[in-house]
N, C-alpha and C positions, 0 to 999 in steps of 0.2 A: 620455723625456717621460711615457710612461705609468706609472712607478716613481714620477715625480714627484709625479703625480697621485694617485697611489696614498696615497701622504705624507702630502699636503695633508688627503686625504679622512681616511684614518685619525688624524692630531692633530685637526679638528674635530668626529669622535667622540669622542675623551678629553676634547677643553676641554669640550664641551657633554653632559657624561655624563646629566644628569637628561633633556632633550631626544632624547639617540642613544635613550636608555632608551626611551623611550615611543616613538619611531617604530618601533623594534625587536621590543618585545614587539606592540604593536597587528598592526602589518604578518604576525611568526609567529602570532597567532593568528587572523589572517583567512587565512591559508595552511594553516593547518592543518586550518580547519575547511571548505576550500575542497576539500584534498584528500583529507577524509576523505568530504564529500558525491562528487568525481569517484570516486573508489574504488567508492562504493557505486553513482553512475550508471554506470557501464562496468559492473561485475558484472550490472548489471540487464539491460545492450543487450547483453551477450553468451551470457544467459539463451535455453538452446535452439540456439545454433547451432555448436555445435562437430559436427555432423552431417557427412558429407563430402558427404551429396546435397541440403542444406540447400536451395538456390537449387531444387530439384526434387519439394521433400515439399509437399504441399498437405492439407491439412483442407476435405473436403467440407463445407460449409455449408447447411443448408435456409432459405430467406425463406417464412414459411408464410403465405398471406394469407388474413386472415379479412372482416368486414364493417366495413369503415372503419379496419384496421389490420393491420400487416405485423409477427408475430413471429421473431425470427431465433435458429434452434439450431445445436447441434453434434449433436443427435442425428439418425439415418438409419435408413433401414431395413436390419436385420440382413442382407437377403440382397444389400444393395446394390454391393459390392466385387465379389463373385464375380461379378457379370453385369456392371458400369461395363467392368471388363478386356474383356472379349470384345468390349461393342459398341462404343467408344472406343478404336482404334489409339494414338492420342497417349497412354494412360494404362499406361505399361509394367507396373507393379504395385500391387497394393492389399490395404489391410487394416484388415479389421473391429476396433476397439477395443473392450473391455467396462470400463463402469464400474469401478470399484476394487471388492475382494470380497477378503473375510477369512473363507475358509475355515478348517477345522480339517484339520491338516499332523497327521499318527502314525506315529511311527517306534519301534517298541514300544513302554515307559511314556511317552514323550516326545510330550506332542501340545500344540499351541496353535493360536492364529487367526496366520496369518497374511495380510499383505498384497497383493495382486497381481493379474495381469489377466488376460485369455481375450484372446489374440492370433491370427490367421492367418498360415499359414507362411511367408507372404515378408517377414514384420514384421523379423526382425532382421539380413536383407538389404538392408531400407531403411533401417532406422537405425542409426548407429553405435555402436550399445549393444555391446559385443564380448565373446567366448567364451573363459573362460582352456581348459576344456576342452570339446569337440563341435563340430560344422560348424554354423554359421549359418542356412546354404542346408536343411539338412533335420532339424534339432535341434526345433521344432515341427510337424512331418509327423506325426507317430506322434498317432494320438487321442489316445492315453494317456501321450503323453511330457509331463514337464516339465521347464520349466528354473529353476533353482534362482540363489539368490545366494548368496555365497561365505561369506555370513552364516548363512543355514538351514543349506547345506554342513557348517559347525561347529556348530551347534546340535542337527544330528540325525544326522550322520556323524560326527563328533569323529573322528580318528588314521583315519580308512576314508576310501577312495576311494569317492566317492558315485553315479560314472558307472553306472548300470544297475540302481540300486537301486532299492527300493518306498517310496513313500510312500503311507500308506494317508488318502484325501480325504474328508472328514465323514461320514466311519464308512462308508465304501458304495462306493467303487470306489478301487482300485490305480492307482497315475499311477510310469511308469517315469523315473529321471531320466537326459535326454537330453542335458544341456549344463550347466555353471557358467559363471554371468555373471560376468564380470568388475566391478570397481567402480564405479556409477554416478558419471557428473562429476558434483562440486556444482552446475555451471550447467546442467543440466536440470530442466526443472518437473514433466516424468514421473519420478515414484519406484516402486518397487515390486521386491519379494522374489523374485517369482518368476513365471513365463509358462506360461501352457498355452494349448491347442489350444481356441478358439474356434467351431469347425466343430462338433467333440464337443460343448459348449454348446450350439448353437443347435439339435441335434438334440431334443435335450429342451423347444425352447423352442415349442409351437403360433404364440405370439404372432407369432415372431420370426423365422415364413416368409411373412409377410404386407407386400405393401409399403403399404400405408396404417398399417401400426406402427411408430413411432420410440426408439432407443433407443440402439445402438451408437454410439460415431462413426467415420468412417472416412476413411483416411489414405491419399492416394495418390501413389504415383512418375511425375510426369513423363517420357516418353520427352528425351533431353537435349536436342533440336533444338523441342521442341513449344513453344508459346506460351501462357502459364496464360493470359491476356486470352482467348485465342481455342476453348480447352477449356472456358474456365467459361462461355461464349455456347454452346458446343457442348451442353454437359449442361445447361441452364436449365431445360427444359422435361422432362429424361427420365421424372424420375417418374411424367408424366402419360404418355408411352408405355407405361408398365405399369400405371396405375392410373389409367383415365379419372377419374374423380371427385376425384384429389390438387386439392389447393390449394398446393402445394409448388414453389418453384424453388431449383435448385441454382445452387451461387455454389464458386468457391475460396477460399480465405486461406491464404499460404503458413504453415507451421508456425511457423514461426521467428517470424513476427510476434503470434498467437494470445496468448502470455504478455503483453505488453502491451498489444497492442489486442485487448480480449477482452468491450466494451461494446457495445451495437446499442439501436439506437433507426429504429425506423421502415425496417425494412434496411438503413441506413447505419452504417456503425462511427461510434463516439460515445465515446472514452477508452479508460479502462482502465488498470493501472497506467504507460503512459505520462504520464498527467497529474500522479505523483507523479514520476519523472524529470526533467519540465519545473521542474515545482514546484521540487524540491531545486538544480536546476542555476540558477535565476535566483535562489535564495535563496545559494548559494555566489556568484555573481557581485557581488549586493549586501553581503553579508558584505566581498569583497574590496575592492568599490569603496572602503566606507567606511573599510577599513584606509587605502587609499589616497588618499582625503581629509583623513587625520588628517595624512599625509605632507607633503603638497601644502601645506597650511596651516601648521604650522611652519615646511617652507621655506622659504616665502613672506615668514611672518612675520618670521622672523629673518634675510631679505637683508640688514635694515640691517648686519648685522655682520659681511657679507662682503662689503658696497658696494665697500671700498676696497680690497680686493683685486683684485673688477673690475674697478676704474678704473685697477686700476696693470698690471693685463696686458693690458688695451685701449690704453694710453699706450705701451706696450714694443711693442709689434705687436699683438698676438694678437688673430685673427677671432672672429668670433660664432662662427662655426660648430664652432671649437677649444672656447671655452668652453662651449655649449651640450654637445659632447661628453663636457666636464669634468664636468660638474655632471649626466649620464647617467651614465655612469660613478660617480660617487658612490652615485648612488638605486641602482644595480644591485647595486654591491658590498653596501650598507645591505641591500638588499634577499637576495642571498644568504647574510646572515648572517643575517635571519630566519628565512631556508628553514631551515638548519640547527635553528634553534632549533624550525622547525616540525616539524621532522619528527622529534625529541625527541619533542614534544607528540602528534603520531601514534602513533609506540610506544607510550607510555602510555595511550594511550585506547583503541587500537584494541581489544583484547579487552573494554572494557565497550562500543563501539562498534556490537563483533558482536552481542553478548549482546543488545541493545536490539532492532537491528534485523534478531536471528534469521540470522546472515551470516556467510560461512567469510571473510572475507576476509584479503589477508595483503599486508602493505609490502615487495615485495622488490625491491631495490634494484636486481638484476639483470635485472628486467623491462627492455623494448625499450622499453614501452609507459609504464611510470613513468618511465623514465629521459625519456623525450622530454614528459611531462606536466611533472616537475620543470624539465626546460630550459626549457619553455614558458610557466612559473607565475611561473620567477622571470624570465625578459625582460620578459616581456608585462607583470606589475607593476612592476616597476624604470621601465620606459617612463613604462607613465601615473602611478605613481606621481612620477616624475623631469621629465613633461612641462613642465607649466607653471610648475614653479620654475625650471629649466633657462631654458627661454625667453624668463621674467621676470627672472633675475636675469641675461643673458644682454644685453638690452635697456638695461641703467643707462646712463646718460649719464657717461663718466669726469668731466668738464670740475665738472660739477655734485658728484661724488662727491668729488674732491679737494678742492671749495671748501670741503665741507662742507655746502653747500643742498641736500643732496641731500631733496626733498618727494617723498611720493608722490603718485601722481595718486588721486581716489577710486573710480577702476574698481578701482584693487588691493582695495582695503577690501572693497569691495563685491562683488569675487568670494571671497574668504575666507569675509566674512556667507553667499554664496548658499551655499558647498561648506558650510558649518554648516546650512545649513539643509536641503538634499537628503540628507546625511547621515541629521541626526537624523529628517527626512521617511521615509528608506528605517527606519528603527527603530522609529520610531512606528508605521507598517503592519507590520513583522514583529511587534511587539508584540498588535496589533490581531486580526492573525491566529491567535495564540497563545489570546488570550480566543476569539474566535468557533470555533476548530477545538477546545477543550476542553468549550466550551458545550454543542456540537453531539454530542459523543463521550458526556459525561455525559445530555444527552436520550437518546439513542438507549439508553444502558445503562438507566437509570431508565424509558422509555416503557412505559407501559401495552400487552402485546400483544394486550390482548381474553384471555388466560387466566392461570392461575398459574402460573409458570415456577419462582416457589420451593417445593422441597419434591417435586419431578417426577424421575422416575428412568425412563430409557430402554434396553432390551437393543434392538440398532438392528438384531441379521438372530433371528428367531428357528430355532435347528436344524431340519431337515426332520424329526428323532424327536421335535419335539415339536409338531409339528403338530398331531397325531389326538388329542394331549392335552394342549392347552392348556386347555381348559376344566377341566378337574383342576386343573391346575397352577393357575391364577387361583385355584381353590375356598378351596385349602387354603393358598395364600398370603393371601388375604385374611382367612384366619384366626391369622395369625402377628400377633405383634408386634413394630409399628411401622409396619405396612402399613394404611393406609385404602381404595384401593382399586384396582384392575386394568383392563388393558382392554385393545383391540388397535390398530394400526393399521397399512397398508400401508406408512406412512411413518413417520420419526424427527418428535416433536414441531416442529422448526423447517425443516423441508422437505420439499413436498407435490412430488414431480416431473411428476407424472401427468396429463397435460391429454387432451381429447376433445372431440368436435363432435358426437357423438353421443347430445345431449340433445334431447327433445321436448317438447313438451305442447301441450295445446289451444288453436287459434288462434296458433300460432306462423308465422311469413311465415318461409314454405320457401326463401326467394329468401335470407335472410341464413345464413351460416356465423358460429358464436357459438361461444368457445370457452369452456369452464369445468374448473375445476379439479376432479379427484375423489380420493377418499381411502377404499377398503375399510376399516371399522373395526370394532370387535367392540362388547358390551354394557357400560353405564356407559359409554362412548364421554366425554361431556360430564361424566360426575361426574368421572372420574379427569385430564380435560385444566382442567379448573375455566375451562368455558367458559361465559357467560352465554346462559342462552336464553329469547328474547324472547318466544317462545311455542311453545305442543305442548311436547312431552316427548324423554325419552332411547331408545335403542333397549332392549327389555325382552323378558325371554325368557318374561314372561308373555304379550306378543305373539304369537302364531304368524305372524300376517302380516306381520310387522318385515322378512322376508328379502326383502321388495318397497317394502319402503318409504325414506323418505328423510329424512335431514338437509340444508337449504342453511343458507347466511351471508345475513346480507343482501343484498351484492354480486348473487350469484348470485338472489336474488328479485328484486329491481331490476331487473336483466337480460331474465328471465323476461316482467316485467311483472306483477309479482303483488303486491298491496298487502297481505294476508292470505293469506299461501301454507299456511298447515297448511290440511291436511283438499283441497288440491287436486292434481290428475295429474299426475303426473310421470314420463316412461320414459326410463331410461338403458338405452342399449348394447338397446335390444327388450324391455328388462322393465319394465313397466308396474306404475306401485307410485302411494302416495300422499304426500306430504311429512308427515312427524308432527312437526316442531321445524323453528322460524327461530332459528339463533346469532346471536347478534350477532356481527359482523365482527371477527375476530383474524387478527395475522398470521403468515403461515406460509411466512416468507420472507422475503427484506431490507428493510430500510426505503427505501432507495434505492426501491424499486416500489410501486404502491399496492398494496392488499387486492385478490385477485382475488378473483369468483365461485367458491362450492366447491361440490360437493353432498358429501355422506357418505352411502353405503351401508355395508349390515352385510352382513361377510364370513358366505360359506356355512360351516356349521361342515366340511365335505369340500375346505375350500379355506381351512385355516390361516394364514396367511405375513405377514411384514415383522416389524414392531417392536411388541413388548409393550412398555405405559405404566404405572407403577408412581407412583401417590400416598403419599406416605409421612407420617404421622402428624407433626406442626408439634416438632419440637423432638427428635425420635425418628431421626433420621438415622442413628444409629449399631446401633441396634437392628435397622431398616428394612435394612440391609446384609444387615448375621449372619442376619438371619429367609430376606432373600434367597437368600443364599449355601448354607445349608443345604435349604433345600425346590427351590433351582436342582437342587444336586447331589445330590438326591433322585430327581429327574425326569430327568435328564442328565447320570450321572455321567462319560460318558468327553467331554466338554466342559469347554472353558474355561468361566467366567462373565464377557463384558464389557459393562460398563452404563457408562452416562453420566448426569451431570444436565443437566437442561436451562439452567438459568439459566448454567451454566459455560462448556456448549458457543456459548449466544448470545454468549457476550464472546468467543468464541472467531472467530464471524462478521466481527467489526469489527475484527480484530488489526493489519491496514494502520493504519487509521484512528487508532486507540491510538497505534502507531509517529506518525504525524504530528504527533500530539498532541505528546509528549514532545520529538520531535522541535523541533517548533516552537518552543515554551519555552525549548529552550536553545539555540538559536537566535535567540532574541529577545533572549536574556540574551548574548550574545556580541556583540552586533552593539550594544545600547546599551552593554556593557561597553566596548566597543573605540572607540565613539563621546566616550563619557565621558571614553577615554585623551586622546583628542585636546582635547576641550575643556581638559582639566585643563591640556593642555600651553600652549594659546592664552589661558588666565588667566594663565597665571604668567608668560608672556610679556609680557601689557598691561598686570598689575602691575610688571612689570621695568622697561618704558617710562614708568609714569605714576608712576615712585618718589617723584622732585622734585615732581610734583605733588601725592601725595597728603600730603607732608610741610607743603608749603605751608598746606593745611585744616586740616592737625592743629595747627597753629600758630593758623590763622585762627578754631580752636573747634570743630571739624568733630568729632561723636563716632563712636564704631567704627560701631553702627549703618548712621550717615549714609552712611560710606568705603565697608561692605559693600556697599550698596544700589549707591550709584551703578558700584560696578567689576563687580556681578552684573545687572543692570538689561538690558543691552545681549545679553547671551548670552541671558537668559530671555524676551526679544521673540524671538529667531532661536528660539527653541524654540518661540516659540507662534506663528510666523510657519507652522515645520516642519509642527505639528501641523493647522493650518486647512488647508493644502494639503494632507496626507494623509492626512486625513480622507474628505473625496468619493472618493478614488480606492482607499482601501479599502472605501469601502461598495460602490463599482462591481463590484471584483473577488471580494471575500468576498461579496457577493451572488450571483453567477454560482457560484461556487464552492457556494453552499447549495441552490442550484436542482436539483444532479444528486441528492439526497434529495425521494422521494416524503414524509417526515416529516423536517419540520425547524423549527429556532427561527426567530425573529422578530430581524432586525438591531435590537438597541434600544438606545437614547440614550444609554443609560449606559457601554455597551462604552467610545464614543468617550468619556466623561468619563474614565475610569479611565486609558485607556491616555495620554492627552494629560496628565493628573494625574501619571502614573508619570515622562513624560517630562521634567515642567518639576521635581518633584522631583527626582530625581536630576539633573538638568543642574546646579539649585540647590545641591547640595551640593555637586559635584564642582567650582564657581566657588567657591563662601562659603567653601572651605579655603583658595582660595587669595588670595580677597579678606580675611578675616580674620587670614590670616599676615599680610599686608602693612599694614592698619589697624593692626597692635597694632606695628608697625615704630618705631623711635627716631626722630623730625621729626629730629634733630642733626645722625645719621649722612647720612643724605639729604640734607640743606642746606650742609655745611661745608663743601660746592665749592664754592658763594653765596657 
């Protein structure tokens, strides 16, 4: 029986080749693009957990509460791990994280920046980061050990066993190496070269013995029977055991989660790149649906030409249930010859795939995991795709089908029209989408950030040897060519880390906790960031009292309560100074947040550090380098030089966003494209039925025109039927969608004309080939059955 079927199903692919055609390629390339988005969601959801103590690593969390709002960090106080263990039974292990840090590695002439973190000793006994050589358990014990990747290994051992070697650490202490890491998995969000002894760090660090200072974050191992619900109620409050006056509550989040949900709003997590997983996974489902529309629709359409086949194996016996299984059976086979062809389509694409979305990924056929997604891609469509032709052509009435009466009812019609119209409905919002997530990506690039971003050159840690002579170094670069002008700051142009409560001034109400952002920065502060100032002036070394005074933003005057803040008191951190300039508000940080309050202090010259800001002369970029490069290694010659621009690094902020962008678009072009399969197919169908008709008009006087019109007329209402209903419900969703941006566009009128314009044209074209094939047809040939 099933051989038979097999038969049947295979010669009605050969007769109807234009027809098998178009359900075949639509179907592989809504499968293909299905399984290139699952590919990339699984990579995503298994981002971070190949850990063996995954279900037990926790990310201490702080909710800091200020006056009318709840900030939520990752960072802790550095001494927080060493004391959670002791007074917390349920917290078997813990460890301090340090920001990423690109020290300078020297292994005789061989030195660069490298990558890497200050970890505590039981760090790579809680994760499964693994040692090809040294024990885990005490390979970060040593102050002075470090552990290496298997990449430094060759960079600075080449043909040498590197176990016990010296690496000399920015120019100023010896670090013995105690372990080689083995290869980081691609699905890890933590990267880094190499691990040292965190402990050793904080000893140098005053700040960083205080618990009212945040910075590290820290990672803890659940004992395996503890409850994270009932630890994270346990530690809420500890901070304030050791620092009456915190405003701080500790929270957990297990690790494994952090890479996705990694947003907070008002202490509550609030996205994160899970909403780009959600995103891409209803965008493959609708992608698939419409493949599967396009299916459903032809079948449907062309029952008449297996009416009486039905009718003759409903007359011989045969149950519904047989044929209903028949005509399963068919979509499933159609349907596994798509896969194939989809998974062609995968091959090919998959390395520009990666490339786009920055991604190791790989088709192997011998995954547990593919293999049961391919099982379940093609059932699962072969079904709905096979459903309601199945059950409709399933339903014919033999009696009627042999006489020849066989009428349809106008429910069939009229589900055809609707699956047209949800189809191209789901295309027109993927389209929709495409313009507003582009719109939105080009504002944010183009937006004005309150300073000049072009023309700005960043060195983001400046060496500890040039600290005591920075001020040389600025002199004599500002005397080079291509250089305009210099200046310092604690921070890299597009990120201020550094928040405090610990601002006053006169008549301030003691009863609110206000946070504001600060930035130590040096002189020309404001000429070299090309910030406008509203009023007062820049820090000047004609000043002697500048080392007490202050820069705010507006924000932060606002805040204050000061409507002409120059020339008024201001004390940070107990120094008592006076504001000499109000910036106008720039920002210094994502667009997704608004502008916060800042103030600017000028670093003590005995207290050097962070990131020199380099202005470079409008057109002189190349000059600006080599003047760099030479007066760098003037002043630091056993140093690398690594700079950044800033206009590069801010596209570099939005890089998800970019991916969505692109994403989108072809995306949208897939899904009309595979849309458009289908129409093409149900024109040339209606042409095929209304052949004797249209021959009749062409006899009766009827011009091509008139033919086109009326066999295109009918498809371009269901498009414009499409488009009025998914219109309101992409403004619903791309609205919510523009909301999570503190700076964003304006939903405007025109979006919806263009994309509803895109749709009804191409729907029109992809009809009018096959309405003007059939216009320009012979009246003879079509009539000589008459």
């Amino acid at each position: 029986m099933f051989k038979n079927y097999f038969k049947i199903a295979w010669r009605n692919l050969i007769k109807n080749k234009t027809f098998s055609l178009i359900n075949i390629l639509g179907l592989s390339l809504g499968m293909a693009c299905s399984l290139l988005i699952m590919l990339w969601v699984q990579d995503e959801l298994k981002m971070d957990r190949f850990h063996a103590n995954d279900s037990r690593l926790f990310y201490v969390m702080e909710n800091q509460h200020y006056s009318g709002a709840i900030n939520t960090y990752a960072s802790t106080p550095a001494i927080l791990a060493e004391n959670i263990t002791k007074d917390i039974p349920e917290i078997e292990k813990a460890s301090q994280l340090l920001w990423e840090t690109q020290p300078v590695f020297k292994v005789g002439d061989n030195f660069d920046n490298e990558k890497g973190r200050y970890v505590q000793g039981d760090f790579l006994s809680m994760f499964s980061f693994g040692l090809s050589e040294g024990d885990p358990k005490t390979a970060l014990n040593r102050p002075d050990g470090v552990v290496i990747s298997k990449k430094l290994a060759d960079k600075y051992f080449k043909g040498v066993d590197p176990m016990g070697k010296t690496i000399r650490i920015d120019n100023k202490e010896d670090k013995i190496v105690t372990g080689i890491l083995e290869e980081i998995p691609s699905n890890s969000s933590m990267k880094f070269d190499f691990l040292m002894n965190f402990d050793r760090w904080k000893k140098d660090q005053k700040w960083a013995q205080e618990w009212g200072n945040n910075g590290p974050q820290c990672i803890v191992l659940l004992s395996k029977n503890a409850s994270a619900d009932k630890v994270s109620e346990k530690i809420r409050g500890y901070v304030k055991t050791k620092n009456k006056g915190s405003n701080v509550e500790l929270f957990l989040i297990n690790y494994g989660n952090t890479y996705l949900y990694s947003k907070w709003e008002a202490g509550k997590q609030n996205g994160g790149r899970i909403e780009y997983v959600r995103l891409f996974t209803i965008v493959a489902i609708f992608i698939l649906v419409i493949a599967c529309i396009n299916f459903m629709n032809l079948a449907t359409a062309r029952s008449v030409k297996r009416a009486k086949e039905v009718g003759l194996r409903k007359v011989v016996g045969a149950y519904r249930t047989s044929l209903i299984g028949q005509f399963m059976g068919e979509s499933v086979m159609i349907t596994f010859l798509a896969l194939i062809f989809a998974m062609i389509i995968v091959l090919a694409m998959l390395s520009s795939f990666n490339e786009l979305t920055e991604k190791s990924l790989r088709f192997d056929i011998t995954s547990p995991y593919l293999l049961f997604l391919l099982l379940g891609l093609t059932v699962v469509t072969g079904i709905i795709a096979g459903s309601y032709p199945a059950l409709f052509m399933s339903s014919l009435n033999p009696v009627s089908v042999l006489k020849g009466a066989l009428k349809f009812k106008p429910s069939a019609a009229y589900f055809r029209q609707g699956l047209v119209v949800f189809q191209f409905g789901l295309s027109i919002l993927l389209i929709l989408s495409m313009i507003v997530v582009y719109r939105q990506i080009q504002y944010i690039q183009t937006k004005n950030l309150g300073f000049e971003r072009e023309n700005l050159m960043y060195i983001s840690d400046i060496d500890k040897s040039m600290e005591k002579n920075f001020a040389s170094f600025k002199q004599v670069l500002e005397n080079e060519p291509g250089i305009k002008s210099v200046s310092l700051s604690q921070a890299n142009p597009l990120n201020y880390g550094s928040s405090t409560m610990g601002v006053t001034w006169p008549g301030k109400d003691t009863t609110q906790e206000l946070l504001f952002n600060v930035n130590p920065a040096g002189y020309d502060f404001i000429k070299t960031m090309g910030i406008k100032l509203v009023d007062g002036r820049d820090f000047s070394p004609s000043y002697g009292t500048d080392s007490t005074n202050y820069l705010v933003n507006e924000a932060a005057a606002k805040k204050i309560g000061y409507k002409d803040p120059v020339g008024k008191e201001l004390t940070l951190w107990g120094k008592k100074g006076k504001i000499i300039g109000l910036m106008k508000d720039f920002h210094i940080g994502s667009l997704h947040v608004a502008i916060e309050p800042l103030i600017v202090g000028l670093q003590s010259k005995n207290e050097t550090y962070g990131a020199a800001i380099i202005r470079t002369q409008a057109g002189q970029t190349k000059q600006a380098i080599a003047s760099l490069e030479e007066v760098f290694k003037r002043f630091n010659p056993a140093f690398p030089l690594k700079y950044q621009f800033a206009d590069q690094e801010f596209g570099k902020q939005y890089k998800s966003e970019k991916v969505v962008s692109r994403l989108s678009g072809y995306f949208a072009f897939l899904a009309i494209f595979i849309s458009c399969l289908g129409l093409f197919g149900l024109a040339a169908f209606t042409a095929e039925q209304r052949t004797k008709e249209i021959g009749v008009r062409k006899v009766l006087g009827a011009s091509v025109p008139n033919l086109v019109g009326m066999l295109s007329a009918d498809f371009v209402k269901l498009v414009a039927i499409a488009a009025l209903i998914a219109f309101p419900i992409s403004w619903y969703f791309l609205k919510n969608w523009l909301e999570k941006y503190a700076y964003r566009i304006e939903m405007e009128w025109w979006y919806f004309v263009v994309a509803g314009i895109a749709a009804l044209v191409i729907a029109l074209i992809t009809v009018s080939f096959q309405a003007v094939k059939a216009a320009f047809m012979n009246p003879v040939k079509s009539l000589k059955s008459e």
